[in-house]
C-alpha positions in Angstrom: 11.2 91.5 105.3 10.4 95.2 104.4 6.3 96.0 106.6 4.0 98.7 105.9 4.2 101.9 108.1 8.3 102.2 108.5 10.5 104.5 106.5 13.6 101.9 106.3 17.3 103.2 106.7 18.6 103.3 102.9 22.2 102.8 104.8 23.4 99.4 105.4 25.8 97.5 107.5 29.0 96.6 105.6 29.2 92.8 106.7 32.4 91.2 106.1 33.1 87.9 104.2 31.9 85.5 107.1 32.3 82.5 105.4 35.8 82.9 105.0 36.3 84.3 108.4 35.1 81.3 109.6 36.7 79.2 107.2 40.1 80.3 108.6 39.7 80.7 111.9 38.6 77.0 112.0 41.5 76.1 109.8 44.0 77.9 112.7 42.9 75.8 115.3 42.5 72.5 113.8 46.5 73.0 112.1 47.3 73.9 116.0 45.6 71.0 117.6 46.2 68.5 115.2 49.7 68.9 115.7 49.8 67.8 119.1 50.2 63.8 118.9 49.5 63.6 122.8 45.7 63.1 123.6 46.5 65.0 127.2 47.5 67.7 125.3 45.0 68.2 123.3 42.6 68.2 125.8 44.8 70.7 127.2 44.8 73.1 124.9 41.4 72.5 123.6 40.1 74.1 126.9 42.2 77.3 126.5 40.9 77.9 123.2 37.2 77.3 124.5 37.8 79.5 127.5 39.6 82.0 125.1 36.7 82.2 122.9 34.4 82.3 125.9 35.9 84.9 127.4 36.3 87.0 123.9 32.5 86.3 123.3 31.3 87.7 126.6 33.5 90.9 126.6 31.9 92.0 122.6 28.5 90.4 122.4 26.9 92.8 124.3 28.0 95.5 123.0 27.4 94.3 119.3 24.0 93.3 120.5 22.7 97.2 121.8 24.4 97.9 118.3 22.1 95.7 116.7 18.8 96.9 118.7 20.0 100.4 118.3 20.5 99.9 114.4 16.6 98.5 114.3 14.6 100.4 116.3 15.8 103.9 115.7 17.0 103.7 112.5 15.2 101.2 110.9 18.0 99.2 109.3 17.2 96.0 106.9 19.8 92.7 106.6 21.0 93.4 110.1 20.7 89.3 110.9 22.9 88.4 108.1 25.2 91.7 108.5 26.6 89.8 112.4 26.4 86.3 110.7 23.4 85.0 112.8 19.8 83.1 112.3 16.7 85.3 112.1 15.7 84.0 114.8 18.6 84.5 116.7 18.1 88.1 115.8 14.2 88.2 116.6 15.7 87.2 120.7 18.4 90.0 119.9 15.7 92.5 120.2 13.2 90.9 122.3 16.0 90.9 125.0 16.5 94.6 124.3 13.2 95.6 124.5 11.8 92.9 127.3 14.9 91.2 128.5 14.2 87.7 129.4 10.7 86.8 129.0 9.9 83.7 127.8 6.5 82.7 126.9 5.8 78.6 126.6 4.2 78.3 122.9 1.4 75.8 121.9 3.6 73.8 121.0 5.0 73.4 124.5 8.1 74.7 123.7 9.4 78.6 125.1 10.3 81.4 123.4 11.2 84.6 124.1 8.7 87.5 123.6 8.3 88.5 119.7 8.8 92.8 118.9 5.3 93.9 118.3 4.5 94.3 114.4 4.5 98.5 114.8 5.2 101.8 112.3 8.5 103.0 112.6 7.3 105.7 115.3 6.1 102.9 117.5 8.9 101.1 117.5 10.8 104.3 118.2 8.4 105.2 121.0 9.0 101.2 122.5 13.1 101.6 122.7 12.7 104.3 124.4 10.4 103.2 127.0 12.0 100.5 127.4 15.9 102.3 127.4 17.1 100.9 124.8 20.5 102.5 124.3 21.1 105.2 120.9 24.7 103.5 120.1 26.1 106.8 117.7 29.1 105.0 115.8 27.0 101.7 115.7 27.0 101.7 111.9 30.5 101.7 112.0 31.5 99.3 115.2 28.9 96.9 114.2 31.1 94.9 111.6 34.0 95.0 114.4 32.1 93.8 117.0 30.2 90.8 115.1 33.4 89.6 113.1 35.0 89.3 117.0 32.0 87.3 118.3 31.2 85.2 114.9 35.6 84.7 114.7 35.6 83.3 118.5 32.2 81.5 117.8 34.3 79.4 114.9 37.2 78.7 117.0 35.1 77.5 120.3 33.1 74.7 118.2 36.5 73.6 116.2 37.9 73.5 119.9 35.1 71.5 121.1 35.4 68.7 118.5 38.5 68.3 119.9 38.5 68.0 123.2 35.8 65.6 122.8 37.6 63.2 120.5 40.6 64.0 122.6 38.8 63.0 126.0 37.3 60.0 125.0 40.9 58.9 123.5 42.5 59.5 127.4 39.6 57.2 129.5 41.0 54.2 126.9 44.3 52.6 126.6 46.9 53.5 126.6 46.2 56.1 128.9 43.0 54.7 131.1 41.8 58.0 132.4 39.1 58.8 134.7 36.4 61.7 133.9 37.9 63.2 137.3 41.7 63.2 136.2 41.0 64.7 132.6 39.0 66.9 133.7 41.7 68.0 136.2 44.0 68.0 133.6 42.1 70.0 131.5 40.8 72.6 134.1 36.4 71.8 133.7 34.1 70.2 134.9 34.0 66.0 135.5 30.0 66.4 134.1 31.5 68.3 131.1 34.3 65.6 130.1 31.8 62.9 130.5 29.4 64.9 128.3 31.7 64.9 125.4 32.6 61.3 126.1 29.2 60.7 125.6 28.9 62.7 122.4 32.1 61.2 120.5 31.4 57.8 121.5 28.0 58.2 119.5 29.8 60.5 116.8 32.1 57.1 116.5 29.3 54.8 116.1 27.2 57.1 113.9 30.6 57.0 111.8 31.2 53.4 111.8 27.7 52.6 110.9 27.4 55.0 107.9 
């Protein structure tokens, strides 16, 4: 929301068609996994997508991140949460981490949060990224759009992915197959804790589903 005392970029981020972005990306995986009649397949390949996407998320966010900051504090640009297809308030802890890093105050609520941008003029908010280092990103008006389609694309796939392997795991502990947390998660290349966390999670996504 436009504030008093900042002269606001009259540039804007050209954000793609997320919604379709998603849409197919989402579509790719669940036509590639629900192909696979095995269970221990599934599994399978539902962790190589989820460490694919992981590993794609980690090597762009950052940089789409200092974009963001850069895009805010020194030029001042509006719609920037919307323009890389996150919350607001996943964009408020986009800049608090730029300007703070991790600080997390607990609220009154009893609940933490991560230290809010001060309410400044343009100037002062100028005057605060570069205090505190905040990177000038030159082509960031142009990269941005790149950067968040990459993270927001991998993002999609991951919790498609997810679903899967979940549904997939619990399937492979029952018959026919009778398989322990230890052996899937062999199988699949995780953590025991994490297979029987989504074990957990589709055995009440079953009975949420047979209720309703």
């Amino acid at each position: 929301m436009p504030k008093a005392g900042i002269t606001y970029s009259k540039r804007k981020v050209e954000a793609p068609d997320y919604r379709a972005l998603r849409a197919r990306e989402e579509r790719a995986v669940k036509d590639e996994l629900g192909a696979l009649a095995r269970s221990d397949d599934r599994v399978e390949r539902s962790a190589d997508i989820i460490r694919q996407a992981d590993a794609e998320i980690a090597l762009h966010i950052e940089d789409r991140d200092q974009a963001v900051a850069s895009l805010w504090f020194y030029e001042h640009v509006l719609g920037l949460a919307r323009a890389i297809d996150v919350t607001n308030t996943a964009y408020r802890e986009i800049l608090s981490k730029a300007l703070y890093g991790i600080d997390r105050r607990r609220t009154e609520s009893g609940h933490y949060e991560l230290r809010p941008v001060p309410d400044v003029t343009g100037p002062e908010l100028v005057k605060l990224a570069e205090e505190a280092r905040v990177p000038r990103i030159e082509n960031a008006f142009e990269e941005l759009p790149r950067l968040a389609s990459v993270v927001s694309a991998a993002r999609a796939r991951r919790a498609t992915a997810v679903v899967f392997m979940r549904d997939a795991a619990l399937a492979l502990s029952e018959e026919p197959y009778g398989w322990s947390g230890e052996k899937i998660a062999e199988h699949a290349g995780v953590g025991t804790k994490l297979i029987w966390q989504q074990q957990r999670t589709a055995r009440l996504a079953r009975e949420k589903a047979r209720k309703s």
